[in-house]
VOPA-227291 format. One record per residue (C-alpha): residue number from 1; x, y, z. Coordinates in pm, 1 decimal, padded with zeros to 6 digits. Each point is the difference from the previous one (the first is absolute). Layout:
site resi: NUM	x: X	y: Y	z: Z
...
END
This chain:
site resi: 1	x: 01798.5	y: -02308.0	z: 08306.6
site resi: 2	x: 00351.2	y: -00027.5	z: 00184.3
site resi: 3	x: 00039.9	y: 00251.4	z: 00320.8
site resi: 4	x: 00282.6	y: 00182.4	z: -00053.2
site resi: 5	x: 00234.4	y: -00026.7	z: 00333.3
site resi: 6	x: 00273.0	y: 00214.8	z: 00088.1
site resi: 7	x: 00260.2	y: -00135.8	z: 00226.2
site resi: 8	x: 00155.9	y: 00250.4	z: 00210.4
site resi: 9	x: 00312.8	y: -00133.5	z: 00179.3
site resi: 10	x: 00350.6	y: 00024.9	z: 00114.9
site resi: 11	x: 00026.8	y: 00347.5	z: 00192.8
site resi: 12	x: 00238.3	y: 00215.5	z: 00175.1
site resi: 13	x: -00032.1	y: -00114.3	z: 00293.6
site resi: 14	x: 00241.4	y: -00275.8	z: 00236.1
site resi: 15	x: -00270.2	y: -00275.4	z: -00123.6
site resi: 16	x: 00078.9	y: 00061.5	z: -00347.7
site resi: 17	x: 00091.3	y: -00409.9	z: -00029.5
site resi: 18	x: -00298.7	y: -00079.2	z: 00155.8
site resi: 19	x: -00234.9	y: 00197.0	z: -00204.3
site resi: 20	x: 00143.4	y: -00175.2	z: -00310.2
site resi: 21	x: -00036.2	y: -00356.2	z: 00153.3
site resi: 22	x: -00384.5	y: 00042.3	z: 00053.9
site resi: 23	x: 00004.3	y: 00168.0	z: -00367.3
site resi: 24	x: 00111.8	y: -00291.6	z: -00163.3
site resi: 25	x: -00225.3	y: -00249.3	z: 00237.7
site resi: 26	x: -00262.4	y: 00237.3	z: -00158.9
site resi: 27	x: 00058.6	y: -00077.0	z: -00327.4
site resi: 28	x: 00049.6	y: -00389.3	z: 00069.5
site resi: 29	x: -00375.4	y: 00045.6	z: 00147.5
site resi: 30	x: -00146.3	y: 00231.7	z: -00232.2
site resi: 31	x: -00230.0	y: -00168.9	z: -00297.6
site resi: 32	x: 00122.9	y: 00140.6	z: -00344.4
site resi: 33	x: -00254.8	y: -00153.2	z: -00189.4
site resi: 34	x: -00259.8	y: 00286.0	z: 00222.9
site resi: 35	x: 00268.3	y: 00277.0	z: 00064.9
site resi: 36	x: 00241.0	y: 00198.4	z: -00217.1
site resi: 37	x: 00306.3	y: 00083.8	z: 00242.4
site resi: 38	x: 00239.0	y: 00280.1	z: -00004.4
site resi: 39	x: 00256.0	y: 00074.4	z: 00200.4
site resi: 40	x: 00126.7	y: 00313.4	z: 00131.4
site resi: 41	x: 00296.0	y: 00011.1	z: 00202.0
site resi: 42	x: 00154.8	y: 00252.4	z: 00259.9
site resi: 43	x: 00380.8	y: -00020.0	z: 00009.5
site resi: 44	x: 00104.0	y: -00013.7	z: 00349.4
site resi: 45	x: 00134.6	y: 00352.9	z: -00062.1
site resi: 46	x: -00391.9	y: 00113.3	z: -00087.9
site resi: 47	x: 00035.3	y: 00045.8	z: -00380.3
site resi: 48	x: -00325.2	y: -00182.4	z: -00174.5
site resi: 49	x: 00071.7	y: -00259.4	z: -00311.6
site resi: 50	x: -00320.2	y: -00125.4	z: -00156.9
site resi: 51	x: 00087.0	y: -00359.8	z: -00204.2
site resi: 52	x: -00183.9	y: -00204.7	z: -00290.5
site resi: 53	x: -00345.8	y: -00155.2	z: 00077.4
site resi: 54	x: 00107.7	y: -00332.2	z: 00185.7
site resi: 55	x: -00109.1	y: -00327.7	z: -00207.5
site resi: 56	x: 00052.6	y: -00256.1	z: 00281.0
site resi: 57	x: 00112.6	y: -00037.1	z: 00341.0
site resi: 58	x: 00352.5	y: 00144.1	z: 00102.4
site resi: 59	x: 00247.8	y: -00214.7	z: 00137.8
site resi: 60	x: 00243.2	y: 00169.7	z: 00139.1
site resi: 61	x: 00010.4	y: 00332.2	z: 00192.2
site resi: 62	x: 00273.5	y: 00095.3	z: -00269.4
site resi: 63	x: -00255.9	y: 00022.1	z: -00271.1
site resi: 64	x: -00181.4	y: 00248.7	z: 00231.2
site resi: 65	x: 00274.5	y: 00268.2	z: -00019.2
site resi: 66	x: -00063.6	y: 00148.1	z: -00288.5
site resi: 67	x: 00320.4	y: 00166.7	z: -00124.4
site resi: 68	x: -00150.3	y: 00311.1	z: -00147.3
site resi: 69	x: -00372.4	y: 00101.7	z: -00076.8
site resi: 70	x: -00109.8	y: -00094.1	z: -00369.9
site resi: 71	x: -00092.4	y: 00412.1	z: -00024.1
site resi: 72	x: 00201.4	y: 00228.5	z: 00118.4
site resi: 73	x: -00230.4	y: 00296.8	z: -00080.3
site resi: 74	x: -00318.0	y: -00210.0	z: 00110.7
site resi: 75	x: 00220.5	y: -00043.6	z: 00305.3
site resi: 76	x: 00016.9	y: 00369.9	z: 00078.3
site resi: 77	x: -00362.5	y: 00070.6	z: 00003.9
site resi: 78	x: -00144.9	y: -00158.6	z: 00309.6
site resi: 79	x: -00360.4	y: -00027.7	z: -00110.6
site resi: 80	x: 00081.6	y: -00195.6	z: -00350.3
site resi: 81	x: 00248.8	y: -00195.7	z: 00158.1
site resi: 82	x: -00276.8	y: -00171.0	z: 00237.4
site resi: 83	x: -00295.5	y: 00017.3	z: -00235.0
site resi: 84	x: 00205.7	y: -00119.2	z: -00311.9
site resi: 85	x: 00142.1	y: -00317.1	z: -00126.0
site resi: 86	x: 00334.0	y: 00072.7	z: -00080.0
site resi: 87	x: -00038.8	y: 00014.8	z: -00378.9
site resi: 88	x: -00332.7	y: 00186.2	z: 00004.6
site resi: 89	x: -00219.7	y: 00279.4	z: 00137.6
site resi: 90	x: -00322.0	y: -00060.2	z: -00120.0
site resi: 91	x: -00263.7	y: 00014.9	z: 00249.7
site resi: 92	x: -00089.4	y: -00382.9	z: -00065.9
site resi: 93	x: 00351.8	y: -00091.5	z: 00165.0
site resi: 94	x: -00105.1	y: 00171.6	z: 00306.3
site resi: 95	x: 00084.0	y: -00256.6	z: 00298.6
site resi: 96	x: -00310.1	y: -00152.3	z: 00188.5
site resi: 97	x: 00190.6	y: -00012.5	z: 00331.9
site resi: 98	x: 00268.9	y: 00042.1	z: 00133.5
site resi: 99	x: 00198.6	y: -00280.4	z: 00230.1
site resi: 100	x: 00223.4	y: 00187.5	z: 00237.9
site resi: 101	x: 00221.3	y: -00274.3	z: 00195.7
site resi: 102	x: 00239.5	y: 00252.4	z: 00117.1
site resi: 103	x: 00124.9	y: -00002.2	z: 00396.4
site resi: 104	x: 00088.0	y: 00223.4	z: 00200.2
site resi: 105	x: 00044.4	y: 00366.9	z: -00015.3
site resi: 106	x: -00038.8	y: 00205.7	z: -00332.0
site resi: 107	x: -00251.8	y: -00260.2	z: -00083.3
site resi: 108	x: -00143.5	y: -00134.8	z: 00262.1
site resi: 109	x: -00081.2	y: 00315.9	z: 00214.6
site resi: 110	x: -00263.8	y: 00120.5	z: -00198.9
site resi: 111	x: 00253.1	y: 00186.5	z: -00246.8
site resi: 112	x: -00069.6	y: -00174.3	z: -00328.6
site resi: 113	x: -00382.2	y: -00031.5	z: 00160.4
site resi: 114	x: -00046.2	y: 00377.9	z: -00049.8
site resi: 115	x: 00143.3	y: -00027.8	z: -00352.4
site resi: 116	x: -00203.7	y: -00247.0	z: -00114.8
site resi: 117	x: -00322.9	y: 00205.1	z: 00146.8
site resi: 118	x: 00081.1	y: 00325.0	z: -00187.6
site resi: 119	x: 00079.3	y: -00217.7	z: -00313.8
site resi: 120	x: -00361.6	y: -00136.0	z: 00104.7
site resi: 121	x: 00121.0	y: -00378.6	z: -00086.0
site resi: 122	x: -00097.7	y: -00283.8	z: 00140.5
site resi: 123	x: 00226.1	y: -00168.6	z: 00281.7
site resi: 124	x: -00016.6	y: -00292.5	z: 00184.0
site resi: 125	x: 00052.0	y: 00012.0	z: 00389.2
site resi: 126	x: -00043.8	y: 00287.9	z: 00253.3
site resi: 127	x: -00052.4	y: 00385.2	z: -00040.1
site resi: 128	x: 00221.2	y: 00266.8	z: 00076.5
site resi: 129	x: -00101.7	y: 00044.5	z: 00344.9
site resi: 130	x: 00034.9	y: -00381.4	z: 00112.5
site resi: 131	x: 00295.7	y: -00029.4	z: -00160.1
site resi: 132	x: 00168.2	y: 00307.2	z: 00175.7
site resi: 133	x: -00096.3	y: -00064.3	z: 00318.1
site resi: 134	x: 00054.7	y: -00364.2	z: -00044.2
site resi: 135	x: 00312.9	y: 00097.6	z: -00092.3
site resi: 136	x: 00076.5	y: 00177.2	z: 00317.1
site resi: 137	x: -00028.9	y: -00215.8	z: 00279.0
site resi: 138	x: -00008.8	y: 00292.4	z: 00207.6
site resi: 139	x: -00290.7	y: 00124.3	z: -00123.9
site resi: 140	x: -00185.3	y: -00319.4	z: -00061.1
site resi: 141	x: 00071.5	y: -00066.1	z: 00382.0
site resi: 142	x: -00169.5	y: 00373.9	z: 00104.8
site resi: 143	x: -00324.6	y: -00118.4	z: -00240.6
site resi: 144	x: 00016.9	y: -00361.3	z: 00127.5
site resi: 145	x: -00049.9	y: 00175.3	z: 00366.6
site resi: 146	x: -00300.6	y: 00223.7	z: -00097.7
site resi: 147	x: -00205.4	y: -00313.0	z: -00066.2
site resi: 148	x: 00131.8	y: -00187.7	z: 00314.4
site resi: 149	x: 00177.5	y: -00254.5	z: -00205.0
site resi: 150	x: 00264.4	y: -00167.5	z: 00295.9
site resi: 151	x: 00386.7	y: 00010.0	z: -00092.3
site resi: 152	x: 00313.8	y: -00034.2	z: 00189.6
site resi: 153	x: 00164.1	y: 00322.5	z: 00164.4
site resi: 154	x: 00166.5	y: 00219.2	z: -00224.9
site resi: 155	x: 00285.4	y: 00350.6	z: -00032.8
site resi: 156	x: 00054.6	y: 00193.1	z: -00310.6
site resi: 157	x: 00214.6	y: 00240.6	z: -00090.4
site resi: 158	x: 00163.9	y: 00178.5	z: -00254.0
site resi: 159	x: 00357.0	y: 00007.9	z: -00152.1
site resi: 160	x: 00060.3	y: 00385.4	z: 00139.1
site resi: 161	x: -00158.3	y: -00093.5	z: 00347.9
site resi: 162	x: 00247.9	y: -00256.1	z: 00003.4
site resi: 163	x: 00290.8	y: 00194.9	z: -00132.5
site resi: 164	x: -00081.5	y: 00297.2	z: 00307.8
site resi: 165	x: -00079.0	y: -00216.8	z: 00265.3
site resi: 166	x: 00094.3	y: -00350.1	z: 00003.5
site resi: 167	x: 00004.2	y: -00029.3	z: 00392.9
site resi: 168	x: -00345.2	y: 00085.8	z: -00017.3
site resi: 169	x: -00123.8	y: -00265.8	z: -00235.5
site resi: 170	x: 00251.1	y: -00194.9	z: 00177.2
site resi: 171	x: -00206.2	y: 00037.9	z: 00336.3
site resi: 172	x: -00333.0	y: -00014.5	z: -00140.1
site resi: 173	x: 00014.6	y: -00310.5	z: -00157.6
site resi: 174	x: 00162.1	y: -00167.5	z: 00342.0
site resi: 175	x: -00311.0	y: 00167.2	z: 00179.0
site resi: 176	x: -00313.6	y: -00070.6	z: -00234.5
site resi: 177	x: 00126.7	y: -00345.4	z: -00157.5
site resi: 178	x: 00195.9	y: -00322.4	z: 00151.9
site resi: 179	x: 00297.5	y: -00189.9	z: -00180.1
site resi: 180	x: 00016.5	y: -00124.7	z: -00250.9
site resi: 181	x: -00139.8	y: 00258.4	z: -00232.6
site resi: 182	x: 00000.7	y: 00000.5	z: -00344.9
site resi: 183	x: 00144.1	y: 00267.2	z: -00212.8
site resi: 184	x: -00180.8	y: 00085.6	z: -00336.8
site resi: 185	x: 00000.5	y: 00223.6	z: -00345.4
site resi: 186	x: -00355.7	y: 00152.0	z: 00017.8
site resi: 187	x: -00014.9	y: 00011.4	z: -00335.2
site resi: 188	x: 00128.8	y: -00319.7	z: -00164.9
site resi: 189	x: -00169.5	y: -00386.8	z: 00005.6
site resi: 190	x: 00164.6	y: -00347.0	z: -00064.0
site resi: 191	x: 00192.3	y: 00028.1	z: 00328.8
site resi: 192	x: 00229.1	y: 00212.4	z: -00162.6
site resi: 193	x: 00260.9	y: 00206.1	z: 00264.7
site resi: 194	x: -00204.1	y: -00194.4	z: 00330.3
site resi: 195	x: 00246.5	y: -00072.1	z: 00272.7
site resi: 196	x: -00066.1	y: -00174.5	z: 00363.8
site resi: 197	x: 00188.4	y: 00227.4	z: 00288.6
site resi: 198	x: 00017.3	y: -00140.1	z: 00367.4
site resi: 199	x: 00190.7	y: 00329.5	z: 00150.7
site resi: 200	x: 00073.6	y: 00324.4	z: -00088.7
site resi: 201	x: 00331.3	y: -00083.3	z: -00216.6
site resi: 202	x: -00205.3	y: -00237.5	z: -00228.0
site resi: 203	x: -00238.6	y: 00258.5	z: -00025.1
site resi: 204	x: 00198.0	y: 00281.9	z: -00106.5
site resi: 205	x: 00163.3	y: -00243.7	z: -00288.1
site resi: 206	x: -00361.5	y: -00080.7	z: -00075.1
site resi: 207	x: -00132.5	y: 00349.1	z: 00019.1
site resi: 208	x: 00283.6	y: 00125.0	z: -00248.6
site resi: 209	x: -00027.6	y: -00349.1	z: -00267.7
site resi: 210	x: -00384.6	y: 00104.0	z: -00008.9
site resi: 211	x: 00091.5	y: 00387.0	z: -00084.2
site resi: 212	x: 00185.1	y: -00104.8	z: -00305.9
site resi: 213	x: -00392.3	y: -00129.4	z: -00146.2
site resi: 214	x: -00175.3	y: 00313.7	z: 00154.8
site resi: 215	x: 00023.8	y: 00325.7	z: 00187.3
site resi: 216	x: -00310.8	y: -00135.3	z: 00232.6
site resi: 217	x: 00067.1	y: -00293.5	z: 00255.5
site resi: 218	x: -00296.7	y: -00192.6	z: 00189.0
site resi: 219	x: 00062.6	y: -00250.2	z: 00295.6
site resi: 220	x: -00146.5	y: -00242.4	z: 00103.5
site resi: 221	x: -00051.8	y: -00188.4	z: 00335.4
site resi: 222	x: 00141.4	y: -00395.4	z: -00101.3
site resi: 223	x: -00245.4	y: -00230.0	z: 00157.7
site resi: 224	x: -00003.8	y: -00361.9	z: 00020.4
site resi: 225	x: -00313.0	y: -00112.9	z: -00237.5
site resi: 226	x: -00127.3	y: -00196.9	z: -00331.2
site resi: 227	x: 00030.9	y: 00218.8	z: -00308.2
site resi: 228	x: -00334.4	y: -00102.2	z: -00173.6
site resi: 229	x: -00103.8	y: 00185.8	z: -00359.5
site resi: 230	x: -00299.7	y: 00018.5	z: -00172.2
site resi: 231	x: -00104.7	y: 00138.0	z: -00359.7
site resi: 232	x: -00249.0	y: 00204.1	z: -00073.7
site resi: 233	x: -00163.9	y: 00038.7	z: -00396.5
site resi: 234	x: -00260.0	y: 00213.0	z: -00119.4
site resi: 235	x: -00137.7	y: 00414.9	z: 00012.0
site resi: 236	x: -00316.7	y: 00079.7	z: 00214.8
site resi: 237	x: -00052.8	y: -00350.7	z: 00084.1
site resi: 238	x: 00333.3	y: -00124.7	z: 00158.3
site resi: 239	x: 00048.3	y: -00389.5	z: 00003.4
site resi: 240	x: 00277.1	y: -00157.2	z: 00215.4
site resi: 241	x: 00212.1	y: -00355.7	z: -00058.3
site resi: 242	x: 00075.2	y: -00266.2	z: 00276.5
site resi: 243	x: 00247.4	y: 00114.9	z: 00167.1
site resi: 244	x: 00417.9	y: -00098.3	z: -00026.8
site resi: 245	x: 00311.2	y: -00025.5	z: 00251.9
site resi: 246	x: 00303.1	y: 00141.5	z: -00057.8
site resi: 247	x: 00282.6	y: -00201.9	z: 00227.9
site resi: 248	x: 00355.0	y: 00119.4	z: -00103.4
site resi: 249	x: 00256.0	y: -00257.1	z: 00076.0
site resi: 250	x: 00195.6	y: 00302.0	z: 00061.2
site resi: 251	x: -00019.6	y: 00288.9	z: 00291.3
site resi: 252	x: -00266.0	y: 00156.5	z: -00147.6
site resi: 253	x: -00150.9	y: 00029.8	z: -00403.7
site resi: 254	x: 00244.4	y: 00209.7	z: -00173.2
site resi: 255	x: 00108.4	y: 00090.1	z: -00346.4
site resi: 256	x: 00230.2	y: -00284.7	z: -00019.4
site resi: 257	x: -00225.5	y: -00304.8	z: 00134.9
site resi: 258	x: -00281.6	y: 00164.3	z: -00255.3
site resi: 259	x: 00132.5	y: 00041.5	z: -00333.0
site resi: 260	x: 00355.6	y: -00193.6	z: 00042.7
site resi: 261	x: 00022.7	y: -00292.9	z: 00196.8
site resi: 262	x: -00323.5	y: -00166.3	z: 00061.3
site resi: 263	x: 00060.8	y: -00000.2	z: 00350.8
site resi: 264	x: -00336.6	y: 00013.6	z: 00048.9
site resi: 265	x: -00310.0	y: -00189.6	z: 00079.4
site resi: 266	x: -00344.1	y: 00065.5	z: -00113.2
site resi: 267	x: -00330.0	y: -00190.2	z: 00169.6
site resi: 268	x: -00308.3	y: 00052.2	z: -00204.7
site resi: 269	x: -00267.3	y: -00062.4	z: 00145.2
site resi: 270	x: 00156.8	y: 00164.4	z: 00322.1
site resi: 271	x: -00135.2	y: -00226.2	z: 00294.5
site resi: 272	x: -00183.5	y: 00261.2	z: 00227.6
site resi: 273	x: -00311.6	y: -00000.6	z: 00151.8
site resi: 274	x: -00348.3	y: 00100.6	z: -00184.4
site resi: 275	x: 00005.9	y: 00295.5	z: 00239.1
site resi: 276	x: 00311.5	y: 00110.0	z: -00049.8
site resi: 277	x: -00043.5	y: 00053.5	z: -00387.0
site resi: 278	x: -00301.4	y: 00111.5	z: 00031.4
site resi: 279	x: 00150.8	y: 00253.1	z: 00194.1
site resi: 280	x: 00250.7	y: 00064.6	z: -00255.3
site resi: 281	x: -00240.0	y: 00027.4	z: -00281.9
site resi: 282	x: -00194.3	y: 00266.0	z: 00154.8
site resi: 283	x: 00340.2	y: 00182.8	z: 00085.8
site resi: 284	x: 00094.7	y: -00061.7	z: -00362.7
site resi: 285	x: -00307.1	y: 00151.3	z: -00142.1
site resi: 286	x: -00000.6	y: 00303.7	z: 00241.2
site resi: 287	x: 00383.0	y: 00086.9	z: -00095.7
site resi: 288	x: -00088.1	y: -00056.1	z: -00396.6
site resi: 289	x: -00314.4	y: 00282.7	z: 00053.7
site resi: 290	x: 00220.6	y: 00207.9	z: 00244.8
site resi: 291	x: 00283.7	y: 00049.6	z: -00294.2
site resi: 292	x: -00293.0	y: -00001.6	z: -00285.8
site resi: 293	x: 00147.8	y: -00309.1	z: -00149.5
site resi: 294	x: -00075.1	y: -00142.7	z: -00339.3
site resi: 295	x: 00091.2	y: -00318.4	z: -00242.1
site resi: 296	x: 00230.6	y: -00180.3	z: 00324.6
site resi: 297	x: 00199.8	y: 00071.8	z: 00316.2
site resi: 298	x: 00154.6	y: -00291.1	z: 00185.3
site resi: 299	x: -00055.1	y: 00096.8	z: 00383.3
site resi: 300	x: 00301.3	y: -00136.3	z: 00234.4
site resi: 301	x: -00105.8	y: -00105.1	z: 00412.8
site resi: 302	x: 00163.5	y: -00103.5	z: 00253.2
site resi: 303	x: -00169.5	y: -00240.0	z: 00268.8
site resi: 304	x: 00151.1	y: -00053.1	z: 00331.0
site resi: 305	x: -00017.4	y: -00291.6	z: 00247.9
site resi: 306	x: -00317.7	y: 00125.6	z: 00136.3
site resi: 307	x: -00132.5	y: 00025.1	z: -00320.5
site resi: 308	x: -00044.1	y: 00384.1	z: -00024.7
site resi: 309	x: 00024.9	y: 00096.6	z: -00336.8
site resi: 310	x: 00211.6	y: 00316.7	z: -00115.6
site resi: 311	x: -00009.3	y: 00143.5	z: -00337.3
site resi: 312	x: 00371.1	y: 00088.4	z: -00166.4
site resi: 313	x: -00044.9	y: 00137.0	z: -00300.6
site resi: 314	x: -00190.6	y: 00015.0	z: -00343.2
site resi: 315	x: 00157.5	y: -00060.2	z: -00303.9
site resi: 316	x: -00179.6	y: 00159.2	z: -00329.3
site resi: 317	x: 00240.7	y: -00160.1	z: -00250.6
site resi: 318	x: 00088.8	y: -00355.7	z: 00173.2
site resi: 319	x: 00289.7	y: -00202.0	z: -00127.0
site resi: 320	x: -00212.1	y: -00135.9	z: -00337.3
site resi: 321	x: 00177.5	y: -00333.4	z: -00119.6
site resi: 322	x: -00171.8	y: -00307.8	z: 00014.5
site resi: 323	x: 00220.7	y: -00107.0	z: 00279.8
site resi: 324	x: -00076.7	y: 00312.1	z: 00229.8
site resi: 325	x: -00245.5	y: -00015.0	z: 00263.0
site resi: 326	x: -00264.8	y: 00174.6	z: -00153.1
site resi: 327	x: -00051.1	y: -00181.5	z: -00329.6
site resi: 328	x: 00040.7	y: -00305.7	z: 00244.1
site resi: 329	x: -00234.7	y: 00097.2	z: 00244.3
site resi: 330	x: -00285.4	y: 00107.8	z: -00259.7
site resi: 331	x: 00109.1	y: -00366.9	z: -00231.6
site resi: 332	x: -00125.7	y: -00206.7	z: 00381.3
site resi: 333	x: -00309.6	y: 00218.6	z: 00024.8
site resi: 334	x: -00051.7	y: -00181.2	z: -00384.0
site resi: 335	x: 00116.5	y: 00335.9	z: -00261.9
site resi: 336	x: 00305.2	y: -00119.6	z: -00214.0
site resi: 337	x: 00267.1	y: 00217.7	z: -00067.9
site resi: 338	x: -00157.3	y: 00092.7	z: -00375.3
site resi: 339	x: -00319.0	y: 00073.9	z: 00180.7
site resi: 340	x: 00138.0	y: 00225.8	z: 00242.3
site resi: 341	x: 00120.3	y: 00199.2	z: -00271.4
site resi: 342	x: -00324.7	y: -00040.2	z: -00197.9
site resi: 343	x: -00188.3	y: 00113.2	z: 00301.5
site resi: 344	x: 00235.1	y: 00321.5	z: 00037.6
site resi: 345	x: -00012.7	y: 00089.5	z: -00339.9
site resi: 346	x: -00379.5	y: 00019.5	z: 00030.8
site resi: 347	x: -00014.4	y: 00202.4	z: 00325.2
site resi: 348	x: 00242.9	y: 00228.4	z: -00125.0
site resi: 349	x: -00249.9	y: 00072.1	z: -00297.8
site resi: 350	x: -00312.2	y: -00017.0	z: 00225.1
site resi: 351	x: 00169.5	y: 00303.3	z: 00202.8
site resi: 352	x: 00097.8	y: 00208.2	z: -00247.8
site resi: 353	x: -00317.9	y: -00028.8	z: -00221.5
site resi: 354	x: -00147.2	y: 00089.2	z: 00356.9
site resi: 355	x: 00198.9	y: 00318.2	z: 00019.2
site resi: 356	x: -00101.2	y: 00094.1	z: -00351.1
site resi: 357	x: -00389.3	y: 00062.2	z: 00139.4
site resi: 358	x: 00152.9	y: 00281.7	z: 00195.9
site resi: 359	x: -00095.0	y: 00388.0	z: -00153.6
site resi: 360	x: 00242.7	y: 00236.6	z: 00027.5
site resi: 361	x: -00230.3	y: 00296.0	z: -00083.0
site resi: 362	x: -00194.1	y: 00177.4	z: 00198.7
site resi: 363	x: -00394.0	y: -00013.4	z: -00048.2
END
């Protein structure tokens, strides 16, 4: 019997166009002879349209924006709109899991996480907790230090601290941190409102281009290093890939040299020493338990001349077409793209038939 799949995509967040790419890669990837697929789509305004089973792999992006959902009264009840097919409500159309390739925040943060829970369906990827404080990379930075995981030097601060003080935050990050720094969103992935600054001018412009994304800023110490990525796959028994390079042709790996011009090159295997990613591995594995990761995280280092290794972030939803790193780094560790998804599909039901053992009764 066919799983039933519900692809949840699109989203209101400033990856929007992003989320939609890796939708349709899904369905290019996805086996229809083993999976029914639906798709449900979040405007980037946040209004849910549910379309039409799928019969084959989408082409274009285009097809993905589905105009208006198929039931506009199945459409106002939450619940049926994620259980249902759109032309029925019978418990048999109930979906068997669903696919969430949604980045950044309101669906990435653990928002859409918690709905799924209280709905209790079936979701591939990470938890409400890892996916907030993934999210955050303020907060993923504080847990990162509790286990002694090594990262660059780092301020934080919020939009209102800013606004009152800005010779304050001006003067702190002059006295903890060197230049160049880089100015970041805490709250928002795919490089999206990053900028360099090498003096306090460029930093104000970059502190203010960031606030337009969120109202909380982190920034970090620029160092010159190797920007080195792993996956990871699985639930209680983490597995990592080999690892990847990242060398932008550009300054540094933004929005633009990811998902526009290709100015970027990717070196799979990444040629480091057995040490070294053994190194990373373990750091990999200790910042998937940290977060209480499940399904994947891609986890992003840094490695400097003397080969000290720095961890930069964790991502719980990593870019997901075939050409990202992930898929790539997981396809030279010998798991195709359709695998990957395969394997995901089936942790995602392994957890949640794992949460179902749980009473919630007291003896």
């Amino acid at each position: 019997m066919k799983k039933r799949i519900g692809l949840l995509y699109g989203g209101k967040s400033a990856e929007h166009e992003v989320s939609l790419s890796t939708a349709r890669a899904v369905t290019q990837a996805l086996n229809f002879s083993e999976y029914e697929v639906y798709p449900i789509y979040i405007t980037q305004e946040g209004e849910w349209r549910k379309g039409l089973e799928l019969q084959s792999p989408v082409e274009s992006i285009e097809q993905l924006q589905i105009e208006s959902s198929t039931d506009e009264e199945l459409a106002n009840n939450i619940t049926n709109f994620l259980i249902s097919d759109s032309d029925s409500t019978d418990e048999e159309s109930t979906l068997d899991v669903i696919f969430p390739v949604l980045h950044g925040p309101n669906g990435e943060d653990g928002t859409v996480q918690g709905l799924l829970e209280v709905l209790n369906l079936p979701y591939i990827g990470n938890g409400v907790l890892a996916s907030a404080a993934g999210m955050d990379k303020v907060v993923m930075k504080q847990l990162f230090a509790q286990v002694g995981l090594k990262q660059v030097p780092y301020v934080h601060f919020i939009r209102r601290e800013w606004q009152n003080n800005q010779q304050k935050w001006l003067d702190n990050v002059e006295q903890t941190l060197k230049w160049p720094v880089f100015v970041k969103p805490a709250n928002l992935g795919s490089s999206v409102g990053i900028s360099k600054a090498t003096n306090r001018e460029e930093f104000i412009e970059a502190v203010n281009f960031a606030l337009k994304y969120d109202r909380k800023i982190v920034v970090e110490q620029g160092i010159k290093a190797r920007e080195i990525e792993m996956g990871v796959l699985g639930n209680d028994e983490p597995k990592c890939s080999v690892a990847g390079e990242i060398k932008p042709l550009k300054d540094f790996y933004d929005y633009q040299a990811k998902y526009k011009d290709g100015n970027t090159a990717m070196i799979i295997p990444a040629e480091i020493s057995t040490d070294i990613e053994k190194t990373m591995k373990d750091m990999a594995i200790k910042a998937f338990k940290v977060l209480d990761c499940a399904g994947l995280v891609r986890a992003d280092f840094f490695v400097t001349d003397d080969h000290e290794v720095l961890i930069n972030e964790v991502n719980t939803l990593p870019g997901f077409t075939p050409f990202s790193m992930f898929p790539l780094l997981w396809q030279h560790t010998g798991v195709s793209y359709p695998e990957l998804i395969n394997q995901l599909i089936e942790l995602a039901i392994e957890r949640h038939a794992e949460k179902q053992q749980l009473q919630y009764k007291m003896d």
